[in-house]
C-alpha positions as CSV (number, residue, x, y, z in Angstrom):
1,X,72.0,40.1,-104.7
2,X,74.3,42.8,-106.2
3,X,74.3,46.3,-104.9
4,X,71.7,47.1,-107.7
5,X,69.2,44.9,-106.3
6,X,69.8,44.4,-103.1
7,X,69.9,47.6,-101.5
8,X,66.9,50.8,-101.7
9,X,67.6,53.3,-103.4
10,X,68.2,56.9,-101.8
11,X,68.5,58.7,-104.5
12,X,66.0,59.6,-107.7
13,X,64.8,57.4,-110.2
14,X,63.3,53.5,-110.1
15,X,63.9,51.3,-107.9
16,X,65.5,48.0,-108.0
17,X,64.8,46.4,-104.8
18,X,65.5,42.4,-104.7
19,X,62.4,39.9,-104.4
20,X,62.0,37.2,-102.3
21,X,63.6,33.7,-103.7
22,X,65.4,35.7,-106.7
23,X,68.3,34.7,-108.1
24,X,71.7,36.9,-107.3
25,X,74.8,38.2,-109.7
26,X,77.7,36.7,-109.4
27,X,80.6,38.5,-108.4
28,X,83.2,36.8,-110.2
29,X,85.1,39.2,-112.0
30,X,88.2,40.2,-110.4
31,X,90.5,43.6,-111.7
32,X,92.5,41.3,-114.8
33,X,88.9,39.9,-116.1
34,X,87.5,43.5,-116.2
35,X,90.6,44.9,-118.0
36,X,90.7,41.7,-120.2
37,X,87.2,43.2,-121.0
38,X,87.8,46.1,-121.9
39,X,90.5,45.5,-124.0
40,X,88.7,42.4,-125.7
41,X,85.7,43.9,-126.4
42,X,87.6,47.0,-128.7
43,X,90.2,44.7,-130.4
44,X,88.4,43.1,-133.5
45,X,89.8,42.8,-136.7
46,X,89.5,47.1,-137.1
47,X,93.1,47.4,-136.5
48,X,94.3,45.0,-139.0
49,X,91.9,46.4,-141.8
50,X,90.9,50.3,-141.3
51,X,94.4,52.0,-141.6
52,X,94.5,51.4,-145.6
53,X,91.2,53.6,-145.4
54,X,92.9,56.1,-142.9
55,X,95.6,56.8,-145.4
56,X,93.4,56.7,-148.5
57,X,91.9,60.2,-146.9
58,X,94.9,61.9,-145.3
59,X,97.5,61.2,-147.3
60,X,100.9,61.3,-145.2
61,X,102.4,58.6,-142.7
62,X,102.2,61.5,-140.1
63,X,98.4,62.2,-140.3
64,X,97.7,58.4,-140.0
65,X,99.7,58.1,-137.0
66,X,98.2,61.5,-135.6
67,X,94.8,60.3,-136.2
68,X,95.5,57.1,-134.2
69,X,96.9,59.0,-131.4
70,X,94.0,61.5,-131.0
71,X,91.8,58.5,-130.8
72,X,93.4,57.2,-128.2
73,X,93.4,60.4,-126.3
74,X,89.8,60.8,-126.6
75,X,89.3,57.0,-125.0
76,X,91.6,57.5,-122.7
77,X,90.0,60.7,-121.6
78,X,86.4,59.0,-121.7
79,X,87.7,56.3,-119.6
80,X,89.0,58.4,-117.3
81,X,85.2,60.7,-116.8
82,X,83.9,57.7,-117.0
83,X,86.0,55.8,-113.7
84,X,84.3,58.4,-111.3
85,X,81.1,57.7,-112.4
86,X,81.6,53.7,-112.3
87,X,82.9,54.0,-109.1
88,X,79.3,55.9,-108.0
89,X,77.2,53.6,-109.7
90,X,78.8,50.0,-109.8
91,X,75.1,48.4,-111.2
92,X,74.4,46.3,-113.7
93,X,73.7,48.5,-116.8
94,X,76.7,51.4,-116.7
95,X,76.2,53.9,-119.0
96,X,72.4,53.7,-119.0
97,X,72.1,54.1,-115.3
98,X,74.9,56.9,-115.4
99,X,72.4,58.3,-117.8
100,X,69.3,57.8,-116.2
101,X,70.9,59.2,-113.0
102,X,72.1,62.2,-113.9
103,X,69.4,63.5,-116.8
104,X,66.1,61.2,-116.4
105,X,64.9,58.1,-117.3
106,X,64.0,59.3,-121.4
107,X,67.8,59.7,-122.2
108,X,68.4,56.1,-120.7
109,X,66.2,54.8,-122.6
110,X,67.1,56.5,-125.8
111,X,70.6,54.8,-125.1
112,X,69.2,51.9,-123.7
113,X,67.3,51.5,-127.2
114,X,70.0,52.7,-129.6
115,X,71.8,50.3,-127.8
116,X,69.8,47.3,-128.3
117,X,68.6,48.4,-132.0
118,X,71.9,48.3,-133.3
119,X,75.3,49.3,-131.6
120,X,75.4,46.2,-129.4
121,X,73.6,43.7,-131.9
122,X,74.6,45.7,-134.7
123,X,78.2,45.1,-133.8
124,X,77.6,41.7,-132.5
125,X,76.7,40.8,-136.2
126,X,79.1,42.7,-138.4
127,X,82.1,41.3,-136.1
128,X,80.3,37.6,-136.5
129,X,80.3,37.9,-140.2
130,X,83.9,38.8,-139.9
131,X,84.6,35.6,-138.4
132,X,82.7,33.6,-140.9
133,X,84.4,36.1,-143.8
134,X,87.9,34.9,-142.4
135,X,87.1,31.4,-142.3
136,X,86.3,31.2,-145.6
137,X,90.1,32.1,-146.2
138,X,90.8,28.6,-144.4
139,X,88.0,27.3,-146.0
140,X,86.6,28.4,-149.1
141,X,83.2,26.3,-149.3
142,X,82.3,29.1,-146.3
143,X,81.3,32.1,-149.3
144,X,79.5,35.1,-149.3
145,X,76.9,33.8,-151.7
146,X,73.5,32.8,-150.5
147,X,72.0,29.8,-149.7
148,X,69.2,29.0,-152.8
149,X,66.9,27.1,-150.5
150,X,66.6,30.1,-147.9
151,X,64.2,33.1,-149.0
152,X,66.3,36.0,-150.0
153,X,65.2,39.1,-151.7
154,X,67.3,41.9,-152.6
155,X,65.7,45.3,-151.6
156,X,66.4,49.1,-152.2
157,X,66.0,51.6,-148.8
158,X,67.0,54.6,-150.0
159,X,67.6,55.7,-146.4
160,X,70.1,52.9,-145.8
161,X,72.4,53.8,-148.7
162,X,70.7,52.4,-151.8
163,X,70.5,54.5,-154.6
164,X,69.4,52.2,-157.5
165,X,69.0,48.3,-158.4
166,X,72.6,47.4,-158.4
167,X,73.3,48.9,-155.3
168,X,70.9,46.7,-152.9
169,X,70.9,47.8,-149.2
170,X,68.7,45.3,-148.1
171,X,70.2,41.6,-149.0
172,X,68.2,39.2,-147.4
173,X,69.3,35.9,-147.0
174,X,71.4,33.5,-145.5
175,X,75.1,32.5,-147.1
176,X,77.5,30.1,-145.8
177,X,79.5,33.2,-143.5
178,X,76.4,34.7,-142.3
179,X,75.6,30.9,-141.5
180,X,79.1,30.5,-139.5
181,X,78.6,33.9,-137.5
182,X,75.1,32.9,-136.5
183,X,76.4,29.8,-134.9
184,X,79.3,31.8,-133.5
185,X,76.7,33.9,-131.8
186,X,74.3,31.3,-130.5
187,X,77.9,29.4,-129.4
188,X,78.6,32.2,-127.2
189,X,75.3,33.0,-126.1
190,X,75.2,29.9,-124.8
191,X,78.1,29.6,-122.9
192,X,77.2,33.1,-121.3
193,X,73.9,31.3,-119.9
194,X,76.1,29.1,-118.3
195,X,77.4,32.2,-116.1
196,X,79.8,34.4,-115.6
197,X,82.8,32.6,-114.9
198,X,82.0,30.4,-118.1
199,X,82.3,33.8,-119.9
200,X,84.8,35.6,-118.1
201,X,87.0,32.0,-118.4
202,X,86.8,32.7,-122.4
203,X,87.1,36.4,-122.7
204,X,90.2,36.7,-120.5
205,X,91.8,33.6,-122.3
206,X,90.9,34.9,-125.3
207,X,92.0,38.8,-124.8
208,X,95.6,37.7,-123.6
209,X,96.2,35.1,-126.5
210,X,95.0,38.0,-129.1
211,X,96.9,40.9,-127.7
212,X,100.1,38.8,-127.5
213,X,99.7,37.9,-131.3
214,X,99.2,41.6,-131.7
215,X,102.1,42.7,-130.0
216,X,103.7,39.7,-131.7
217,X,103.1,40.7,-135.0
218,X,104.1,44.3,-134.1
219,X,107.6,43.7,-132.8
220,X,108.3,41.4,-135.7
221,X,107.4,44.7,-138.0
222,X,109.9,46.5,-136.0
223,X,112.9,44.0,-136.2
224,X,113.0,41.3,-138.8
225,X,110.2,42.8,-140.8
226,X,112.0,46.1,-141.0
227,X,112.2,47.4,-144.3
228,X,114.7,50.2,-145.0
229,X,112.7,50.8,-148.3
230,X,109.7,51.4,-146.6
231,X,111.1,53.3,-143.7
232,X,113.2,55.7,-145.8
233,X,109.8,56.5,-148.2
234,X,107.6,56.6,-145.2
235,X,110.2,58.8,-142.9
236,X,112.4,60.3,-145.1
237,X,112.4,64.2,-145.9
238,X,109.1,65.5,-146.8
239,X,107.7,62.3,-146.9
240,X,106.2,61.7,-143.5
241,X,104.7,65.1,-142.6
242,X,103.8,67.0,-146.1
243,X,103.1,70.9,-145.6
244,X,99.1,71.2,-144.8
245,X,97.3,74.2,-144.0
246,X,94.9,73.6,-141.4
247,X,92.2,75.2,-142.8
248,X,88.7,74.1,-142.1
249,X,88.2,71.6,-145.0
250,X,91.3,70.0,-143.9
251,X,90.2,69.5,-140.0
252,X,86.8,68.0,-141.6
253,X,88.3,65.3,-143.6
254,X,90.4,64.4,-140.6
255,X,87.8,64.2,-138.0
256,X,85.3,62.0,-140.9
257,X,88.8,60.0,-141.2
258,X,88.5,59.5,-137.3
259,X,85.3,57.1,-138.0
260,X,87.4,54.0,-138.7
261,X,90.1,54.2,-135.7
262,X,87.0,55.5,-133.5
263,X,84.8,52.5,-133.8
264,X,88.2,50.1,-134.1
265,X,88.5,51.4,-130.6
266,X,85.1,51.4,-129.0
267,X,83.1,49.2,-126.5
268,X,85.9,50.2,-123.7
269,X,82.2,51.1,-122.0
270,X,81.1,47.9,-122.2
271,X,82.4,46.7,-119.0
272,X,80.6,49.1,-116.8
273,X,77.4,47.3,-118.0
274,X,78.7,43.9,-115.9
275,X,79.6,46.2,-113.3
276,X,77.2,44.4,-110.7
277,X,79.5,41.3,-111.2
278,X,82.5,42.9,-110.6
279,X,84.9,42.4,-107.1
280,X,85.8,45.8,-105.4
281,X,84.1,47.5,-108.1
282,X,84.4,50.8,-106.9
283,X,88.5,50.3,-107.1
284,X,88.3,47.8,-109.9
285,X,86.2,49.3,-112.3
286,X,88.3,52.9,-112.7
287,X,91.3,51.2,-113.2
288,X,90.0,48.3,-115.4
289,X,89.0,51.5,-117.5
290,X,91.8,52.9,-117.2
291,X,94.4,49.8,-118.0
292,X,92.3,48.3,-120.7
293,X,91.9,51.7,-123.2
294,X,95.8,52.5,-122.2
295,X,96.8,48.9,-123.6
296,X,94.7,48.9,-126.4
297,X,96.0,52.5,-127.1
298,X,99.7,51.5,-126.7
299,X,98.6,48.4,-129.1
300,X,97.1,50.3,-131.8
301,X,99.7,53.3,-132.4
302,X,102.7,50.9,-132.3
303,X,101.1,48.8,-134.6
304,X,101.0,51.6,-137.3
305,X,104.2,52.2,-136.7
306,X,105.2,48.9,-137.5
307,X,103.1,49.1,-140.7
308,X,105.6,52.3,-141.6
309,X,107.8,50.1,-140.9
310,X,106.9,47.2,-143.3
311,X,105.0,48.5,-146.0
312,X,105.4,51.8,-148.1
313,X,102.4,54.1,-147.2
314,X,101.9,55.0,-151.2
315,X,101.1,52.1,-153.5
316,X,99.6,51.4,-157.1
317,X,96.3,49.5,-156.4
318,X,96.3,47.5,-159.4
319,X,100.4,46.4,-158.7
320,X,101.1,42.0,-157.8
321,X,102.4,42.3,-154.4
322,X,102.2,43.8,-150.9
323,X,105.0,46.2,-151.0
324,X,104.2,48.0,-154.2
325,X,100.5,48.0,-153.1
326,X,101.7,49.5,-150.0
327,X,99.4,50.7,-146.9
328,X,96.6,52.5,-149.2
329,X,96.1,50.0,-151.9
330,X,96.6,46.8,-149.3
331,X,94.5,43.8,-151.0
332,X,90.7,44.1,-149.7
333,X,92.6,46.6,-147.8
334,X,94.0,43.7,-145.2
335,X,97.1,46.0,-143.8
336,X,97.6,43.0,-141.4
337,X,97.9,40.1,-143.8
338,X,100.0,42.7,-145.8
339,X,102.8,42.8,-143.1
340,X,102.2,39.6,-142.0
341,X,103.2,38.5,-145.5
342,X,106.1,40.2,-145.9
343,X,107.5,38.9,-142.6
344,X,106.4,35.1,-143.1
345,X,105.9,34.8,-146.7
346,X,103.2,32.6,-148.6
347,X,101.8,31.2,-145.4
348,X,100.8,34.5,-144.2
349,X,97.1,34.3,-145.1
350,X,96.8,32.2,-142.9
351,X,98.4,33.1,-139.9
352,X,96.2,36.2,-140.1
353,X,93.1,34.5,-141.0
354,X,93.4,32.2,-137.4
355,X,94.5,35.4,-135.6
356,X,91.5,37.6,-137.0
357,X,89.8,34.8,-136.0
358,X,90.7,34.1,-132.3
359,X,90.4,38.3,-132.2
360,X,86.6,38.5,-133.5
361,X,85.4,35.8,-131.2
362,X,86.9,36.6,-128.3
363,X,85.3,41.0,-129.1
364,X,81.9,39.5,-129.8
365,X,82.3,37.1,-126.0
366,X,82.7,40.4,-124.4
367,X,80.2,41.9,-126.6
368,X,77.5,39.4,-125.8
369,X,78.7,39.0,-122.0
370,X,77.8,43.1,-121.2
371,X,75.2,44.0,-123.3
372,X,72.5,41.9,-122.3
373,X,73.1,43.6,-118.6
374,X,71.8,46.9,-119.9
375,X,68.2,45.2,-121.1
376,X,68.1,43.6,-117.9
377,X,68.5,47.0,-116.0
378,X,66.3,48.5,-118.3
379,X,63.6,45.9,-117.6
380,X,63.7,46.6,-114.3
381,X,62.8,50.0,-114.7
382,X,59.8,49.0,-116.8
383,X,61.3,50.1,-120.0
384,X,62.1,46.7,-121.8
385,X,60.2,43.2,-121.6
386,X,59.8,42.2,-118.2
387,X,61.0,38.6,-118.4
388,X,64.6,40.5,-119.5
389,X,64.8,41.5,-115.6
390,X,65.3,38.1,-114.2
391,X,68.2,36.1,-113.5
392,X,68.8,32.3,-113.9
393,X,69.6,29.7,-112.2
394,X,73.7,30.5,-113.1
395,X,73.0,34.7,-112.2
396,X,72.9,35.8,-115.5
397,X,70.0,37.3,-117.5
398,X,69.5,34.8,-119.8
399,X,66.0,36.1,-121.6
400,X,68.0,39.3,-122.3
401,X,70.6,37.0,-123.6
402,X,68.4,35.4,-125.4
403,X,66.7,38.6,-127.1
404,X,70.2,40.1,-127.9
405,X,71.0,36.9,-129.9
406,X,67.5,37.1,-131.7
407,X,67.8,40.3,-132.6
408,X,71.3,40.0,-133.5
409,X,70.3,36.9,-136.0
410,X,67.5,39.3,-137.6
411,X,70.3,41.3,-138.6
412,X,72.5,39.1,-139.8
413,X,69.6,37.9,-142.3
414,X,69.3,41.3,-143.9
415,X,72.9,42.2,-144.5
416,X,71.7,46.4,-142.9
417,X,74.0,45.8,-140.0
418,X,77.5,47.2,-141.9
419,X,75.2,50.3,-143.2
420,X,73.3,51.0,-139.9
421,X,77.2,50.7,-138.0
422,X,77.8,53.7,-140.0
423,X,74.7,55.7,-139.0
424,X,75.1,55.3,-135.6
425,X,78.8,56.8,-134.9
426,X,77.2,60.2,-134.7
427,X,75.3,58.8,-132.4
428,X,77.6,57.1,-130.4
429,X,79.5,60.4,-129.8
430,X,76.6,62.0,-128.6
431,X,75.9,59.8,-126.0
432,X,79.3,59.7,-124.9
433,X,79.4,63.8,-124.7
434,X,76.2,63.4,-122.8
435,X,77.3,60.6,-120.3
436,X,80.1,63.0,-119.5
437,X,78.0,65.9,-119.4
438,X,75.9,64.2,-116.6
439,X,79.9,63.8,-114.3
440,X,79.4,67.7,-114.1
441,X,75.8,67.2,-113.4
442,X,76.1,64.6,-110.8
443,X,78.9,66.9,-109.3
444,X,76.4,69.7,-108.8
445,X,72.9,67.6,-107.9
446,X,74.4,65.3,-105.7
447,X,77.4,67.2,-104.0
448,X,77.6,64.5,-101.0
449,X,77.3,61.4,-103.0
450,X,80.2,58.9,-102.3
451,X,82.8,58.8,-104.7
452,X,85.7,56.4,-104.3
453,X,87.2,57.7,-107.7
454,X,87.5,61.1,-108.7
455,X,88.2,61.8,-112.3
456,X,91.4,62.9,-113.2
457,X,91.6,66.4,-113.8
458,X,88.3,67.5,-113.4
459,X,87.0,69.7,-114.9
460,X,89.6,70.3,-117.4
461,X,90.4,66.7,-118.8
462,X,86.1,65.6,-118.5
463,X,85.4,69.1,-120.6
464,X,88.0,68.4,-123.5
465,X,86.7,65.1,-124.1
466,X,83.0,66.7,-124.2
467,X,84.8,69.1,-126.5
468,X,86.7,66.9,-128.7
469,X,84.2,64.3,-129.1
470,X,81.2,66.9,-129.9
471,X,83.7,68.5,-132.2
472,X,84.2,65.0,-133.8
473,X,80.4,64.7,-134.0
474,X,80.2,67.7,-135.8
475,X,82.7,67.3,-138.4
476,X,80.3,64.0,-138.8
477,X,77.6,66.0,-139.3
478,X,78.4,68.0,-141.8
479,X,81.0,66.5,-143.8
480,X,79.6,65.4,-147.1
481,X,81.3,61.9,-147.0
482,X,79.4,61.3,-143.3
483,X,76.8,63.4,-143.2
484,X,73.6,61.3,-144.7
485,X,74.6,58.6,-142.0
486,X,75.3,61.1,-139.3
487,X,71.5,62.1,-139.6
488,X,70.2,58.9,-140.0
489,X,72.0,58.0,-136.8
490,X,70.2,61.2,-135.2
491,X,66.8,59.7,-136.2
492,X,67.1,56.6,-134.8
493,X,67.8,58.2,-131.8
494,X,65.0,60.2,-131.6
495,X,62.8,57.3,-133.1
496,X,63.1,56.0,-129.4
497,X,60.9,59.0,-128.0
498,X,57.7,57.7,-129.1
499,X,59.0,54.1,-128.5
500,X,59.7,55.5,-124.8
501,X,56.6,57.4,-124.5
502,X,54.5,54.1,-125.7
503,X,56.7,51.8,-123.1
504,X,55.7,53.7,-120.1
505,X,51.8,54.0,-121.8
506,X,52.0,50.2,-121.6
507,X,53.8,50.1,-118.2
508,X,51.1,52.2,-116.7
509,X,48.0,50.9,-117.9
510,X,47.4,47.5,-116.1
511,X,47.7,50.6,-113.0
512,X,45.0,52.4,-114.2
513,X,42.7,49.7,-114.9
């Protein structure tokens, strides 16, 4: 079996020792499917959609290319903390063991749970209702309204956003897109229980098709698509970088303006939870890291640029086309389809809509792929059901599979998982401080451990990204336009501690009997 099950532990913490007649990972992933990983499991249809928003809060070309940029330092920098640990640790689960490792099995599990609760499956959703949003560009019959025959109710949870009737935060039902991204789910669930070639086969094929439509789409911005209307409002003299004054106000509604580009550009982490399946992981894995969040990085700032390039930034949001509308006021704030059609005309809905399209399935393959590899870690340390720490007859955990899509469908039916998405960036950022956190840990604890990778920098490079992404957590925290969800994010963290406490209640009694 992999390292993870095959060999005793040394160190602290539970061990995962393989069992007679059990079935083994697959190491099948070589250094271009874990990069495809990476960099297919953050590009969704974020980039094409969150930069109107972006520029809505700060106002000037500069400050939406700046907030870009300092998102792609703070992955880059995470990916870089993160190689050196990877390279330690290349098991099935990654972050969560990293966790467990270096600050005890209770702030694995709280990730672990988070985790399952709602960034993986919470993700898994909102980016499958994207894909059966943007079908129903290419075909209308697939609508957001729901199904009469299904039971739906519409309920108000004041804690999830709702603050009277017509604002329901609970939507239960099932409508033809939520219909479409269930089966786009199950679809991919299912070729995932095949095994890992089956799913590495679609997620690399899949990555390269949608970054080279990307990178299509941004070099055609830059040449043909070049407008010298746009370029000379966007650039000119005291248009691009307005006179600010950094005062503390300011550096709050930039960091809350981060949450868009942030989560456009997360689940780079996700391939350390298929680490176990990965050839030469403790060379492969760094620089899969490494090469996937710098690509994905180059990708997303060019991309604005190109939109400067295209499309005013300023609009009128109630104008007829895409170039008075501009960047700000682009229609259901599609920045993509907004260049796109400027560059190829009426059919540019389209184009989009198929590229969107190709992009969401291929994020949610990699999405699906990795996750269930934390439940199955986690079920081997008696903290999730125990079935989830088994492997099939392809080497893949196919009841954790299973539960991820379950779970995943739950949320799809009650329409929470856009609102819960938003309460859990705080928390994301946490965990992310605290994984690197437990590098420095590790470094003191476990002095002789091997490490094929060291990070880059250390300790300068690890602490700034401990600084800048605590710092981004805090502006969360207390700016008024984030704060309710930063909390709420908090509390489902710390909802986990009782959970945690019960599991290992439960894991101990048939012992004690």
């Amino acid at each position: 079996m992999s390292s993870l099950a095959a060999e005793p532990r040394t160190d602290a913490g539970p061990t995962h020792a393989q069992r007679d007649g059990e079935q083994e990972f697959v190491k099948a992933l070589t250094l271009m499917d874990a990069t495809m990983l990476v960099a297919g499991s953050m590009i969704g249809s974020g980039i094409f959609i969150v930069s109107a928003d972006i520029a809505r809060t700060l106002q000037s070309p500069a400050y939406l290319l700046l907030a870009w940029v300092l998102t792609g330092v703070i992955t880059l920098l995470g990916a870089l903390a993160y190689g050196e640990l990877a390279a330690m640790y290349p098991k099935a689960g990654g972050q969560y063991v990293f966790l467990r490792e270096a600050m005890g099995p209770l702030m694995g599990f709280l990730y672990g749970w988070t985790l399952f609760v709602v960034i993986q499956t919470g993700t898994i959703a909102a980016v499958a209702v994207a894909f059966g949003r943007f079908l129903g560009v290419l075909f209308p019959a697939v609508s957001p309204d729901r199904y009469g025959w299904f039971p739906q109710a519409d309920v108000c949870v004041a804690w999830l956003g709702c603050r009277d009737a017509a604002t329901q935060s609970l939507q239960l039902g099932l409508t033809p897109q939520r219909l479409v991204g269930l089966l786009s789910v199950w679809l991919l669930t299912a070729v995932n229980l095949r095994g890992v070639r089956e799913g590495k086969a679609v997620q690399t094929t899949l990555t390269v098709v949608k970054t080279g439509a990307l990178a299509l789409l941004i070099l055609l911005g830059l040449t043909i698509g070049r407008n010298a209307t746009a370029v000379a409002a966007n650039f000119g003299p005291g248009q691009f970088a307005p006179e600010v004054s950094f005062t503390t106000p300011f550096v709050i509604v930039f960091g809350s303006a981060l949450v868009g580009s942030l989560f456009s550009s997360d689940a780079w982490n996700n391939v350390t939870f298929a680490a176990a399946e990965v050839q030469n992981p403790r060379r492969n894995l760094p620089l899969a890291l490494v090469l996937g969040t710098g690509l994905v990085t180059l990708l997303y700032v060019t991309a604005n640029v190109s939109y400067l390039n295209v499309l005013p930034f300023a609009g009128t949001p109630e104008a007829p086309g895409v170039l008075e509308r501009g960047i700000m006021h682009a229609t259901q704030d599609r920045v993509g389809t907004a260049v796109a059609e400027v560059i190829f005309g009426g059919g540019a809905v389209t184009i989009m809509a198929v590229a969107i399209l190709i992009s969401t399935f291929g994020c949610n393959n990699g999405l699906i792929l990795a996750g269930a590899r934390v439940y199955w870690s986690m079920a081997r340390d008696g903290l999730f059901f125990r079935k989830a720490g088994t492997l099939n007859a392809n080497g893949v955990p196919a009841f954790a599979l299973m539960a991820q899509a379950v779970w995943t469908t739950l949320l799809c039916l009650t329409g929470t998982y856009g609102q819960l998405l938003d309460y859990v960036i705080f928390a994301a950022l946490v965990f992310y401080a605290l994984t690197t956190i437990g590098l420095f840990v590790l470094r003191r604890t476990r002095p002789d451990a091997e490490r094929p990778y060291r990070a880059i920098g250390y300790p300068v490079l690890p602490a700034l990204y401990i600084a800048l992404s605590t710092a981004v957590a805090v502006i969360l925290l207390v700016a008024e336009k984030t704060r309710t969800q930063a909390i709420s994010g908090l509390v489902l963290v710390l909802i986990g501690v009782p959970v945690y406490l019960a599991w290992r209640a439960r894991d101990a009694a048939p012992a004690a009997s």
